[in-house]
mmCIF file of the N, C-alpha and C atoms, coordinates in Angstrom:
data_MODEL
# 
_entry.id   MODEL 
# 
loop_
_atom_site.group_PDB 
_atom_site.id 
_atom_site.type_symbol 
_atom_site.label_atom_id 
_atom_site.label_alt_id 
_atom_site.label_comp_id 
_atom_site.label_asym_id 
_atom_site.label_entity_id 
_atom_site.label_seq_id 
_atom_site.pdbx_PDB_ins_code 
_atom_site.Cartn_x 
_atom_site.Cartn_y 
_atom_site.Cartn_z 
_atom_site.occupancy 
_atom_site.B_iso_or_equiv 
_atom_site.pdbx_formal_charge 
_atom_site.auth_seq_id 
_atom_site.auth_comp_id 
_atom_site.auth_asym_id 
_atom_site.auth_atom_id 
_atom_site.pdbx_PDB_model_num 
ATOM 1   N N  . UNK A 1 1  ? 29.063 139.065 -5.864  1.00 0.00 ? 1  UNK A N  1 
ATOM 2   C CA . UNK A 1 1  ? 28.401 137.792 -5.687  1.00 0.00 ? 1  UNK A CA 1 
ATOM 3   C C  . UNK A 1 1  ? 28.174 137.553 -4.201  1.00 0.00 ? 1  UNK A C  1 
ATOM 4   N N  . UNK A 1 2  ? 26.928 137.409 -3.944  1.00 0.00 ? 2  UNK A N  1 
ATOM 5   C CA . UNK A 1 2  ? 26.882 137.112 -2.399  1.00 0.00 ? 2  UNK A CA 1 
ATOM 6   C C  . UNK A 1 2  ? 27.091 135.715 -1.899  1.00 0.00 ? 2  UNK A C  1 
ATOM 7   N N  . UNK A 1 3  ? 26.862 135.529 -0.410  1.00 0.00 ? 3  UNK A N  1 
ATOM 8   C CA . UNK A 1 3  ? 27.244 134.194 0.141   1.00 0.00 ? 3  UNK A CA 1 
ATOM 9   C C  . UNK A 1 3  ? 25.823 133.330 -0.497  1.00 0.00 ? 3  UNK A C  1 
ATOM 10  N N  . UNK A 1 4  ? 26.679 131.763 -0.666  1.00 0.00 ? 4  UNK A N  1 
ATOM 11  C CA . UNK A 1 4  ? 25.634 130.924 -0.699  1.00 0.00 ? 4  UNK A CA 1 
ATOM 12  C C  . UNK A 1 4  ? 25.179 130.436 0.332   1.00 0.00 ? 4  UNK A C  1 
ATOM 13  N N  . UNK A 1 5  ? 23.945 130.080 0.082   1.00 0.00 ? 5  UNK A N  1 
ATOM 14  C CA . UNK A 1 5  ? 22.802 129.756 1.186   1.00 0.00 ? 5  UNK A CA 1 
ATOM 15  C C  . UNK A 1 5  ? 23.002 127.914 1.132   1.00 0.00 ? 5  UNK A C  1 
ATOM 16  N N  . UNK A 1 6  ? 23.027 127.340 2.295   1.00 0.00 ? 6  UNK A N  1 
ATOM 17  C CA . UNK A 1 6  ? 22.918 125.832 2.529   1.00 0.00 ? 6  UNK A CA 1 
ATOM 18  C C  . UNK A 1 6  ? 22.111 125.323 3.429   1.00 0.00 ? 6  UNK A C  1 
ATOM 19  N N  . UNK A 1 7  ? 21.227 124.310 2.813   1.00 0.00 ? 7  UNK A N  1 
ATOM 20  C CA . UNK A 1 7  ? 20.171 124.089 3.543   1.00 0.00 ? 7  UNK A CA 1 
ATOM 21  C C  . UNK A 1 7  ? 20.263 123.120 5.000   1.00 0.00 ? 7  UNK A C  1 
ATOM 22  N N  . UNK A 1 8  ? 20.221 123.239 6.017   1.00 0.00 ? 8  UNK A N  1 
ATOM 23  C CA . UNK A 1 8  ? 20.682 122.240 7.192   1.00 0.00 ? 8  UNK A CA 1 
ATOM 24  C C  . UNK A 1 8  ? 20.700 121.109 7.103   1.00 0.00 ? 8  UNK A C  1 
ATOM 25  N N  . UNK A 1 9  ? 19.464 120.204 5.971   1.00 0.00 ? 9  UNK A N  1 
ATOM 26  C CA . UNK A 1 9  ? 20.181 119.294 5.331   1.00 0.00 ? 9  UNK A CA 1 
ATOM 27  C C  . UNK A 1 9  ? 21.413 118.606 4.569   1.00 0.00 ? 9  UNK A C  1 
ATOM 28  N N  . UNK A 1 10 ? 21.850 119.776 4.017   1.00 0.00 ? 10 UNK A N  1 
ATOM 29  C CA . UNK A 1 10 ? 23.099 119.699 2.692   1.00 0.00 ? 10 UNK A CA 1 
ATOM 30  C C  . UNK A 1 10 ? 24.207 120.115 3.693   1.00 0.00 ? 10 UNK A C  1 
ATOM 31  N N  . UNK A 1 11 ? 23.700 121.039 4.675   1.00 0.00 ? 11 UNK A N  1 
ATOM 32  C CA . UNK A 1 11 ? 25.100 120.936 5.714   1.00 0.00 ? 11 UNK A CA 1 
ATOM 33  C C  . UNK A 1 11 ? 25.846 119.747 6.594   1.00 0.00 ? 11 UNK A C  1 
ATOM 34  N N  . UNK A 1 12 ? 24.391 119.265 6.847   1.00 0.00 ? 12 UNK A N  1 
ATOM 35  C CA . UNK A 1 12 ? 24.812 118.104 7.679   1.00 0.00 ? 12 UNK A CA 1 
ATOM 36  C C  . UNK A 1 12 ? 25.219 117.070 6.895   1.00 0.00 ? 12 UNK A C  1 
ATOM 37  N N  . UNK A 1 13 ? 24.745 116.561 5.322   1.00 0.00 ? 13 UNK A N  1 
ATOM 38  C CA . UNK A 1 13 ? 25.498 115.666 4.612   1.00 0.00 ? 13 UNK A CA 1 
ATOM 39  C C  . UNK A 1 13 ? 26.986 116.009 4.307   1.00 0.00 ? 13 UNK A C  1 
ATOM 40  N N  . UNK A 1 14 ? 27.530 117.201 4.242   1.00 0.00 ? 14 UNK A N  1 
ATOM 41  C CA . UNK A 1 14 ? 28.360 117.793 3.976   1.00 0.00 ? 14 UNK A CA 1 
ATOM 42  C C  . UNK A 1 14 ? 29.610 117.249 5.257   1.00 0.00 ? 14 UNK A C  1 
ATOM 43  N N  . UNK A 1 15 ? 28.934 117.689 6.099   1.00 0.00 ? 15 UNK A N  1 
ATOM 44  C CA . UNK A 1 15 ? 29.619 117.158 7.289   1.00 0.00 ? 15 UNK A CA 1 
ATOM 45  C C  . UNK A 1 15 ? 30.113 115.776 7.774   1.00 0.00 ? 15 UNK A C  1 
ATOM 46  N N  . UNK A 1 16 ? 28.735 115.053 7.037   1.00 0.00 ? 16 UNK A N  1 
ATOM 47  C CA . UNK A 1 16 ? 29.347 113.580 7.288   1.00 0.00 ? 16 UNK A CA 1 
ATOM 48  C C  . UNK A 1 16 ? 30.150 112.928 6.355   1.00 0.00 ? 16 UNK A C  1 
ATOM 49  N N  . UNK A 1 17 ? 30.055 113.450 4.798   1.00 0.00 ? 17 UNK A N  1 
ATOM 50  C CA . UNK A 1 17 ? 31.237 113.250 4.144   1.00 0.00 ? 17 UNK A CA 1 
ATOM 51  C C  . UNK A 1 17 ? 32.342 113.515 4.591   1.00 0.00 ? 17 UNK A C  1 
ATOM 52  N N  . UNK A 1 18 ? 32.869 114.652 5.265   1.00 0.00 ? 18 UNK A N  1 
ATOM 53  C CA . UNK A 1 18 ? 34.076 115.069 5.857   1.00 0.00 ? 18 UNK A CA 1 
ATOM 54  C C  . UNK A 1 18 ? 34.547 113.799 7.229   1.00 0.00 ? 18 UNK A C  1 
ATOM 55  N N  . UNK A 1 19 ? 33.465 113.203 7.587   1.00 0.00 ? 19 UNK A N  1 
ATOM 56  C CA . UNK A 1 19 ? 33.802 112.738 8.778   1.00 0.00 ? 19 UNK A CA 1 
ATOM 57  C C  . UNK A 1 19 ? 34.060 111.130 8.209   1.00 0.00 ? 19 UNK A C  1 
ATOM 58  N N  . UNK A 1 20 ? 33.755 111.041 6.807   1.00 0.00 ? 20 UNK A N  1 
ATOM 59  C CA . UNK A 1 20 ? 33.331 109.516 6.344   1.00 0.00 ? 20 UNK A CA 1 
ATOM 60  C C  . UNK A 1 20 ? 34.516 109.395 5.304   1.00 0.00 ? 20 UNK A C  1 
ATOM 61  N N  . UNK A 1 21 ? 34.655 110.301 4.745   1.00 0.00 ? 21 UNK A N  1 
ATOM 62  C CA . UNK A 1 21 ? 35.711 110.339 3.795   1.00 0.00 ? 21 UNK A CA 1 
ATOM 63  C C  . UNK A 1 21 ? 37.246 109.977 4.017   1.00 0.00 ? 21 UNK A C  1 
ATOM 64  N N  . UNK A 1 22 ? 37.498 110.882 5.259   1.00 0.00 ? 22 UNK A N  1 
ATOM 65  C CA . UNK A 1 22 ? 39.009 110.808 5.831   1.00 0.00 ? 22 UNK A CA 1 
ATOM 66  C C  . UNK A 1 22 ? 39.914 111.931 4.868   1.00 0.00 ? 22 UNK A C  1 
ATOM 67  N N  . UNK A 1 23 ? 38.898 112.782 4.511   1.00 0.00 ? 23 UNK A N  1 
ATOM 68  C CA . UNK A 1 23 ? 39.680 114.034 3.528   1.00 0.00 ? 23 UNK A CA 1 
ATOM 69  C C  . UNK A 1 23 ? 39.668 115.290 4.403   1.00 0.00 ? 23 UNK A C  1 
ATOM 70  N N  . UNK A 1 24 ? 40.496 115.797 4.660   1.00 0.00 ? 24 UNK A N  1 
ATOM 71  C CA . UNK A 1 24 ? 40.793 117.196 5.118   1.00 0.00 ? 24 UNK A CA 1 
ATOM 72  C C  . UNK A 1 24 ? 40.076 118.118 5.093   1.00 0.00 ? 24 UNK A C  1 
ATOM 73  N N  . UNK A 1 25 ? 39.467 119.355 6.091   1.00 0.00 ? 25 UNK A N  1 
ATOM 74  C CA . UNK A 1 25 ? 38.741 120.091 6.219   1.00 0.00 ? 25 UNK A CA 1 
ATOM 75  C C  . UNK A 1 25 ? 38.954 121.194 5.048   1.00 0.00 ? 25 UNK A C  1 
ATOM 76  N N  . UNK A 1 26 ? 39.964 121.448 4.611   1.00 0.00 ? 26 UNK A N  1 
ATOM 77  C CA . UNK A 1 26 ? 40.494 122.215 3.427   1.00 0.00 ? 26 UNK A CA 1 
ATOM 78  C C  . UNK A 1 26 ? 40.117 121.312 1.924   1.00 0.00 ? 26 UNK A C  1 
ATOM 79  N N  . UNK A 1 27 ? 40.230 120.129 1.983   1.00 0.00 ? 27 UNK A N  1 
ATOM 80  C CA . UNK A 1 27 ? 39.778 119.913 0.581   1.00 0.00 ? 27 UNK A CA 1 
ATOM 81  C C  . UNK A 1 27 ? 37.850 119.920 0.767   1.00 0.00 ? 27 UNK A C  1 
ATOM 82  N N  . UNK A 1 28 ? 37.402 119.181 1.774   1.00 0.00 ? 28 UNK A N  1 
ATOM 83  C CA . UNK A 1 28 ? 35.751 119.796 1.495   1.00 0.00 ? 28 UNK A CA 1 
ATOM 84  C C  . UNK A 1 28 ? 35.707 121.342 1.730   1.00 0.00 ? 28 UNK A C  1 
ATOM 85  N N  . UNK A 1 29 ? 36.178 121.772 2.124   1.00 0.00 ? 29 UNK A N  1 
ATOM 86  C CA . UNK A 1 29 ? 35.681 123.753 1.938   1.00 0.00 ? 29 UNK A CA 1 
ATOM 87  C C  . UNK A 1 29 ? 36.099 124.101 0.533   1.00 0.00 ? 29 UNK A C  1 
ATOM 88  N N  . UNK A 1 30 ? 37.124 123.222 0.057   1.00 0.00 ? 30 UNK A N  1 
ATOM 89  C CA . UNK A 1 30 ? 37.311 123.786 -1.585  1.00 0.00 ? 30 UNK A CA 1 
ATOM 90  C C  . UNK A 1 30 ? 36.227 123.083 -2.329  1.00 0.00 ? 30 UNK A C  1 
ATOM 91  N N  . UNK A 1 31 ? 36.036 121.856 -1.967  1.00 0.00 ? 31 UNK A N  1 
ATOM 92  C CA . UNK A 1 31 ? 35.413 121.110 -3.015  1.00 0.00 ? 31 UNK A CA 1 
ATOM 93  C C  . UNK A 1 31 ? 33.547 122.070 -2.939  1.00 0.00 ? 31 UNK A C  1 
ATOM 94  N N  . UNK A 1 32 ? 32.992 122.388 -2.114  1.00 0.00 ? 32 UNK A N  1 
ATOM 95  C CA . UNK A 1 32 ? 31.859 122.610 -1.880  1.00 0.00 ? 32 UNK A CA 1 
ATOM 96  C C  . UNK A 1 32 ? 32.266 124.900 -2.273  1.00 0.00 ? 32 UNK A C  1 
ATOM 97  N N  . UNK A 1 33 ? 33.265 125.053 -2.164  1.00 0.00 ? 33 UNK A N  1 
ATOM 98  C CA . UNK A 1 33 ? 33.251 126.752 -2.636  1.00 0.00 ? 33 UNK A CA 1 
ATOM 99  C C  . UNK A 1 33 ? 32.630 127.124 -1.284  1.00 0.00 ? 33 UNK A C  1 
ATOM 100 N N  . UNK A 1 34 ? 33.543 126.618 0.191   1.00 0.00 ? 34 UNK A N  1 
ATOM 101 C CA . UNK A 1 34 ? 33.425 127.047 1.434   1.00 0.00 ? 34 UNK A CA 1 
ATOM 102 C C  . UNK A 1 34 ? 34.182 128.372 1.563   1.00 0.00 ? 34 UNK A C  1 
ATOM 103 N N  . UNK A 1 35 ? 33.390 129.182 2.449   1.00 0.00 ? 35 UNK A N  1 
ATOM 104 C CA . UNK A 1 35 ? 34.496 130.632 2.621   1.00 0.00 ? 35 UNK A CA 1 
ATOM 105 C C  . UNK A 1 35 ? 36.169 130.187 3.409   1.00 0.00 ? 35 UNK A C  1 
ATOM 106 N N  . UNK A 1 36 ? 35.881 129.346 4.008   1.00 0.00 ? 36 UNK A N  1 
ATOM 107 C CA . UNK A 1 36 ? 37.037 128.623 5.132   1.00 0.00 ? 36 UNK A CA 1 
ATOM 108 C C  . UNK A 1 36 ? 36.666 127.594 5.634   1.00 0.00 ? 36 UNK A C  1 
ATOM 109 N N  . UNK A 1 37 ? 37.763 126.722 6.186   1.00 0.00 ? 37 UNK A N  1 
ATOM 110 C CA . UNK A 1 37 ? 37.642 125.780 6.940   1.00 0.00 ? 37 UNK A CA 1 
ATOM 111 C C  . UNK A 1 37 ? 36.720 125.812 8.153   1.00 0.00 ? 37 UNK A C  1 
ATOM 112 N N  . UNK A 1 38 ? 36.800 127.163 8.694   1.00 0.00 ? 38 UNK A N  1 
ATOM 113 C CA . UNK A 1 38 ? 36.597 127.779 9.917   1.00 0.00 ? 38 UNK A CA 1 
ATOM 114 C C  . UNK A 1 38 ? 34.459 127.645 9.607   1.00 0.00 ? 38 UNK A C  1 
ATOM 115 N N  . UNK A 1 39 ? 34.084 127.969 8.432   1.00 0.00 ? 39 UNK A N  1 
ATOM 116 C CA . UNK A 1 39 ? 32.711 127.252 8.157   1.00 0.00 ? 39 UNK A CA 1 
ATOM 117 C C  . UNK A 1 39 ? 32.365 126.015 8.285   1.00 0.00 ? 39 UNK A C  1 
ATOM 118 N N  . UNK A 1 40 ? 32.750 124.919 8.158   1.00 0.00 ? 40 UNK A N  1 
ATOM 119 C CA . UNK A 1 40 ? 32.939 123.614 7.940   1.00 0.00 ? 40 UNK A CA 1 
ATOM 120 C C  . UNK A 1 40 ? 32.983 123.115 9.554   1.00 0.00 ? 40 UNK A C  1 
ATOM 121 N N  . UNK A 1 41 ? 34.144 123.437 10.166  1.00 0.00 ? 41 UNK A N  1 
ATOM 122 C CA . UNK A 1 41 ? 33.774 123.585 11.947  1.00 0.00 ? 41 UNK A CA 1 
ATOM 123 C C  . UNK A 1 41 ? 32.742 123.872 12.422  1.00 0.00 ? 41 UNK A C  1 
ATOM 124 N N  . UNK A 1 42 ? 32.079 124.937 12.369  1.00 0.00 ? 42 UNK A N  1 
ATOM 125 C CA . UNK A 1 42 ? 30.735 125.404 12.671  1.00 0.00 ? 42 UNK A CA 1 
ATOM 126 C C  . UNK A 1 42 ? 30.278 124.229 12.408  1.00 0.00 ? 42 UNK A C  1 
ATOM 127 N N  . UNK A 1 43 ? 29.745 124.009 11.255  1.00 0.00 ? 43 UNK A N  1 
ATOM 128 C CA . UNK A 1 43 ? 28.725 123.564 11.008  1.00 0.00 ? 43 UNK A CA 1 
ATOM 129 C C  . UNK A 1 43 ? 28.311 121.933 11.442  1.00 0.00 ? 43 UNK A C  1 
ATOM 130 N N  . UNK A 1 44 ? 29.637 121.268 11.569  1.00 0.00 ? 44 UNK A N  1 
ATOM 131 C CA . UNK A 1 44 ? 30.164 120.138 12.544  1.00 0.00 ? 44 UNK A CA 1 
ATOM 132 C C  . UNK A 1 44 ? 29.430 120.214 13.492  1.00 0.00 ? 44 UNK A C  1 
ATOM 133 N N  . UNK A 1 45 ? 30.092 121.216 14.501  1.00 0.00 ? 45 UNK A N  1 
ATOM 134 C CA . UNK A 1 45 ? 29.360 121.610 15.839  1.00 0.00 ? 45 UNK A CA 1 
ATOM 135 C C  . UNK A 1 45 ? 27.693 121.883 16.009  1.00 0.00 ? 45 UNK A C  1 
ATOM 136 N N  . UNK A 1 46 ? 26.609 122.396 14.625  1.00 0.00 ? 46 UNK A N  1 
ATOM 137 C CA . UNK A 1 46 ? 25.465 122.749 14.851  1.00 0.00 ? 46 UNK A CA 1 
ATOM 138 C C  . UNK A 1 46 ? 24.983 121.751 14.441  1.00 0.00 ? 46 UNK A C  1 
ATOM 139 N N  . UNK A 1 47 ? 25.672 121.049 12.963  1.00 0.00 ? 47 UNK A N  1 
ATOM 140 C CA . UNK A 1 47 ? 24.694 120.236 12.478  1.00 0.00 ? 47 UNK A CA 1 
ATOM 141 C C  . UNK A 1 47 ? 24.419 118.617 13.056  1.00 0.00 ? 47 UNK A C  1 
ATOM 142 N N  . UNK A 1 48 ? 25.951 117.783 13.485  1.00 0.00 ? 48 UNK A N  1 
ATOM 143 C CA . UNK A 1 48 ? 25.906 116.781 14.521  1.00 0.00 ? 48 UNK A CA 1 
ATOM 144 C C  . UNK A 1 48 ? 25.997 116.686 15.508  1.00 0.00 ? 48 UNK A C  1 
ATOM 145 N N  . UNK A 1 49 ? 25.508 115.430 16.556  1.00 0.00 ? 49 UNK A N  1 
ATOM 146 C CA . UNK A 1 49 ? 25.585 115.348 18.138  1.00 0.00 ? 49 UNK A CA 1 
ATOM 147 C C  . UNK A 1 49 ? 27.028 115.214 17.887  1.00 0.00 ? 49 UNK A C  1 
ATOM 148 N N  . UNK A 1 50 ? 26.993 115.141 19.547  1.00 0.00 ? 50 UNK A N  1 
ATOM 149 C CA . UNK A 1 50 ? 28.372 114.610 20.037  1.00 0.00 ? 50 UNK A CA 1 
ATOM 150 C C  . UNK A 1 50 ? 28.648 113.495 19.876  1.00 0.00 ? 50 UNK A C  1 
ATOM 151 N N  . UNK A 1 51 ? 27.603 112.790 20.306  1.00 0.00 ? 51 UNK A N  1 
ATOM 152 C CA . UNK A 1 51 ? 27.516 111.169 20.104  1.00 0.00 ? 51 UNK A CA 1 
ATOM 153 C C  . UNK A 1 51 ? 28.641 110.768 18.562  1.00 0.00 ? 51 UNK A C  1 
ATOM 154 N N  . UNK A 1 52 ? 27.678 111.339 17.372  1.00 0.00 ? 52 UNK A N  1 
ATOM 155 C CA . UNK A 1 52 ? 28.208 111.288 16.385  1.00 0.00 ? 52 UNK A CA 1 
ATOM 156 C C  . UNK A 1 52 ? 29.763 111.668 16.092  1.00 0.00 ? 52 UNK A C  1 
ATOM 157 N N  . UNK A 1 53 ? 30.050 112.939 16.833  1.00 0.00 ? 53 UNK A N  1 
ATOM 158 C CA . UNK A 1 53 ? 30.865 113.723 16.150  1.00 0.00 ? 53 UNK A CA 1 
ATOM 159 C C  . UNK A 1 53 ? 32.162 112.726 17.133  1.00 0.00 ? 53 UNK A C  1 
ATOM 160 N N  . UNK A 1 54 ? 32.120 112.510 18.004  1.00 0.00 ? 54 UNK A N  1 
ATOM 161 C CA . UNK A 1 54 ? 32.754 111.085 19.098  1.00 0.00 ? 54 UNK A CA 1 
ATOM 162 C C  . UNK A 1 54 ? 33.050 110.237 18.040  1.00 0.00 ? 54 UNK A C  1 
ATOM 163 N N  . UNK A 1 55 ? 31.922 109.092 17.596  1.00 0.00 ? 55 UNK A N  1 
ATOM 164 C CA . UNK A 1 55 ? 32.279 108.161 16.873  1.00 0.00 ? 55 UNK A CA 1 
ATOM 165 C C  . UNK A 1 55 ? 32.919 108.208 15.535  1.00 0.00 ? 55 UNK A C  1 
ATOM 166 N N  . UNK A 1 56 ? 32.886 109.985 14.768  1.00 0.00 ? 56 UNK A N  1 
ATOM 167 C CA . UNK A 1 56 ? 33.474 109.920 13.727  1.00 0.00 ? 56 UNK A CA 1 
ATOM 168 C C  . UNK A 1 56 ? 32.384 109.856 12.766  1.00 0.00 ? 56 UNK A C  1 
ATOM 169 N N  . UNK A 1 57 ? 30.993 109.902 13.102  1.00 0.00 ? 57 UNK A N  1 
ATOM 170 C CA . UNK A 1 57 ? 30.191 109.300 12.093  1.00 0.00 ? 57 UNK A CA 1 
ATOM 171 C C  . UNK A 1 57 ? 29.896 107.769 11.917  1.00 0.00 ? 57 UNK A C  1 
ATOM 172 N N  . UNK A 1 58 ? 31.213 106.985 12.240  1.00 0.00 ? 58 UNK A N  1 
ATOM 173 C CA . UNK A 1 58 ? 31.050 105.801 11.989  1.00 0.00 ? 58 UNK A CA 1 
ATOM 174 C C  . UNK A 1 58 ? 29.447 104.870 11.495  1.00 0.00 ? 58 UNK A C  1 
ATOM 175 N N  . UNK A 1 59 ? 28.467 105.287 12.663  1.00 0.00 ? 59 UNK A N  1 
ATOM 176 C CA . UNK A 1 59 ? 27.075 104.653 12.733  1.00 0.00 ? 59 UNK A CA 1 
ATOM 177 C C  . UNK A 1 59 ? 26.392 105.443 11.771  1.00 0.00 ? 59 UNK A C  1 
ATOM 178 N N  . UNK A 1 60 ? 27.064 106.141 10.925  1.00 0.00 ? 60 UNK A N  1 
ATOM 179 C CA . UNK A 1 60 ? 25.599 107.000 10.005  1.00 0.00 ? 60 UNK A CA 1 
ATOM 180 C C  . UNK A 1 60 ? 25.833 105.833 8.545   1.00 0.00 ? 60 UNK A C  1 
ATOM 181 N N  . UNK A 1 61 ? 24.832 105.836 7.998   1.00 0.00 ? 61 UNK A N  1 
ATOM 182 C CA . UNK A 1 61 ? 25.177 105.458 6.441   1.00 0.00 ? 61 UNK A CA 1 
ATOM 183 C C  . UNK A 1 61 ? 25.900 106.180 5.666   1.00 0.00 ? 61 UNK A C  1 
ATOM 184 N N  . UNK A 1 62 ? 26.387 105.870 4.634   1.00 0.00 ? 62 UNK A N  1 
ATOM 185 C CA . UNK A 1 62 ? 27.178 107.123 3.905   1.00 0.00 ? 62 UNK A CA 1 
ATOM 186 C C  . UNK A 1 62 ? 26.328 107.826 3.129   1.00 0.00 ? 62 UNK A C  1 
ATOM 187 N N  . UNK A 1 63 ? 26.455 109.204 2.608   1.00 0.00 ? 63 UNK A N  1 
ATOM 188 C CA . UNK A 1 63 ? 26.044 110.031 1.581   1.00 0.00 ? 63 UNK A CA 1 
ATOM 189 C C  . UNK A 1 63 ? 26.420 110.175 0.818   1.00 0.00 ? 63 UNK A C  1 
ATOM 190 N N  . UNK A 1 64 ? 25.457 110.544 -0.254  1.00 0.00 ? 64 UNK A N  1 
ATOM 191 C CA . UNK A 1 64 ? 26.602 111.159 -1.662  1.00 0.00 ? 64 UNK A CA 1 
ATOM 192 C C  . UNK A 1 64 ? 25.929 112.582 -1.648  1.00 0.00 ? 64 UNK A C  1 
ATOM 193 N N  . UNK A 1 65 ? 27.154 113.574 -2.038  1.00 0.00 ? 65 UNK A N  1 
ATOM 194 C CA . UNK A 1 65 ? 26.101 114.659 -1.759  1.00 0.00 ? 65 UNK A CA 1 
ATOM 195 C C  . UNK A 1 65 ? 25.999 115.258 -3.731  1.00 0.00 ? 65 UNK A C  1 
ATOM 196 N N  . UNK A 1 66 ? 24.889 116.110 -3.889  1.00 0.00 ? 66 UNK A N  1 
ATOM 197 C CA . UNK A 1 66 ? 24.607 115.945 -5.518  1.00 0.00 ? 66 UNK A CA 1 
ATOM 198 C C  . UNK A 1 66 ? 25.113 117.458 -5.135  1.00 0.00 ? 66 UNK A C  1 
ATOM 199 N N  . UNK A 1 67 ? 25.883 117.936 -6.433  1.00 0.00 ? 67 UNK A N  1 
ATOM 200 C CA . UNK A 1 67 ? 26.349 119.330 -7.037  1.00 0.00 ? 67 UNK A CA 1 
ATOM 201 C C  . UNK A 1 67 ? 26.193 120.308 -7.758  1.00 0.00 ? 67 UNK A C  1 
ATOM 202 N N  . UNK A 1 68 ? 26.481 121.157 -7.971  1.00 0.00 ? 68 UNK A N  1 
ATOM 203 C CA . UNK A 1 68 ? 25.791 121.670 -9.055  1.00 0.00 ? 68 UNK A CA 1 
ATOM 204 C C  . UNK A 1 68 ? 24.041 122.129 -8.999  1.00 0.00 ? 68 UNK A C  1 
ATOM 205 N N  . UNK A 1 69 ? 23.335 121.445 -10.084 1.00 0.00 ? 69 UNK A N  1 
ATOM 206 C CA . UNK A 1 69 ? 22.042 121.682 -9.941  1.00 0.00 ? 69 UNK A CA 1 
ATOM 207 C C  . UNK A 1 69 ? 21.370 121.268 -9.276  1.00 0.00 ? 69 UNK A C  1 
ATOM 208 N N  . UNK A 1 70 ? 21.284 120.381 -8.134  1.00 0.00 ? 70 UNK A N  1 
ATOM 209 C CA . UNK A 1 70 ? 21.011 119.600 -6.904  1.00 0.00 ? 70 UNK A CA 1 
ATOM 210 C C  . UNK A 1 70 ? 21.538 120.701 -5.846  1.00 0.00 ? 70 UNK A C  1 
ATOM 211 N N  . UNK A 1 71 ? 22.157 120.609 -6.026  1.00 0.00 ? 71 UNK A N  1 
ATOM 212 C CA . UNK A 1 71 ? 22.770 122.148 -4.855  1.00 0.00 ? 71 UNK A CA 1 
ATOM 213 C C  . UNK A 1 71 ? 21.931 122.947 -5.025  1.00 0.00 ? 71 UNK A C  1 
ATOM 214 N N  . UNK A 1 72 ? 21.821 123.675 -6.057  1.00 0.00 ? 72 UNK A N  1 
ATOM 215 C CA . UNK A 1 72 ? 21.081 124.956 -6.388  1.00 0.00 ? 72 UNK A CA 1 
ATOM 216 C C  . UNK A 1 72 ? 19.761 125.150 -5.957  1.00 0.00 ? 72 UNK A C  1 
ATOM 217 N N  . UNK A 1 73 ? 19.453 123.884 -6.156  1.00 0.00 ? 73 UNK A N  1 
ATOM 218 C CA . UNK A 1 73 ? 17.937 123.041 -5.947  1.00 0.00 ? 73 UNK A CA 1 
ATOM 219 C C  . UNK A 1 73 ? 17.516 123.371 -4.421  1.00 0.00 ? 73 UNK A C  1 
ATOM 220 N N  . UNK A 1 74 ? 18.528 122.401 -3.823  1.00 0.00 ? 74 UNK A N  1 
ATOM 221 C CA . UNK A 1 74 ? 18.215 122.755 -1.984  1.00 0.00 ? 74 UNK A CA 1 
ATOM 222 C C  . UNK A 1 74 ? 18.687 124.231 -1.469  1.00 0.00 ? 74 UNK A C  1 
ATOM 223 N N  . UNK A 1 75 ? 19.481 124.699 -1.871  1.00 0.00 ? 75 UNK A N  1 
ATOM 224 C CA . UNK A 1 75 ? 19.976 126.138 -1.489  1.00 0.00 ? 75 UNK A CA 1 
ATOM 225 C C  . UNK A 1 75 ? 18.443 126.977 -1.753  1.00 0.00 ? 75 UNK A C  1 
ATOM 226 N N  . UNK A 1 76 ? 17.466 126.677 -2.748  1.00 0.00 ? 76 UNK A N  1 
ATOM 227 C CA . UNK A 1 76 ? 16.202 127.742 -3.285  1.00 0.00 ? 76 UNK A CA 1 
ATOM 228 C C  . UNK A 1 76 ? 15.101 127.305 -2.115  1.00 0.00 ? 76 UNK A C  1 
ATOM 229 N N  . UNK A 1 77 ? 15.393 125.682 -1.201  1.00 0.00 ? 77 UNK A N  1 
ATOM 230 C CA . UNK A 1 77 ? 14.101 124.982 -0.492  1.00 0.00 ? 77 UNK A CA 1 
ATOM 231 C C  . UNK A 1 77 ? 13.894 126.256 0.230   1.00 0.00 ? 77 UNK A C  1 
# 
């Protein structure tokens, strides 16, 4: 089975759940079928400013991110 593909959109929502949630970098890499935590960092670093990644997210709205066939969906954009 190869790696899944995530679209820079679904990364960056991904990211701000982690930053909005107050849940551990280990439960979103499980919850999303991340290779590691060590992905989830990255993607912190590419997908938000500093500005953001400073405030925590605080100033973004929240997301919900969709699973499953919504995933599948943006992973094919």
């Amino acid at each position: 089975m190869g790696r899944q593909k995530f679209s820079r959109s679904l990364k960056r929502s991904i990211c701000i759940e982690y930053m909005q949630s107050g849940k551990s970098r280990k439960e979103i890499a499980m919850k999303y079928n991340l290779p590691n935590v060590g992905t989830l960092s990255g993607w912190i670093q590419s997908s938000l400013s500093p500005l953001e990644i400073h405030e925590k997210c605080a100033s973004l709205q929240p997301v919900t991110v969709q699973k499953d066939t919504d995933m599948a969906k943006e992973r094919a954009a």
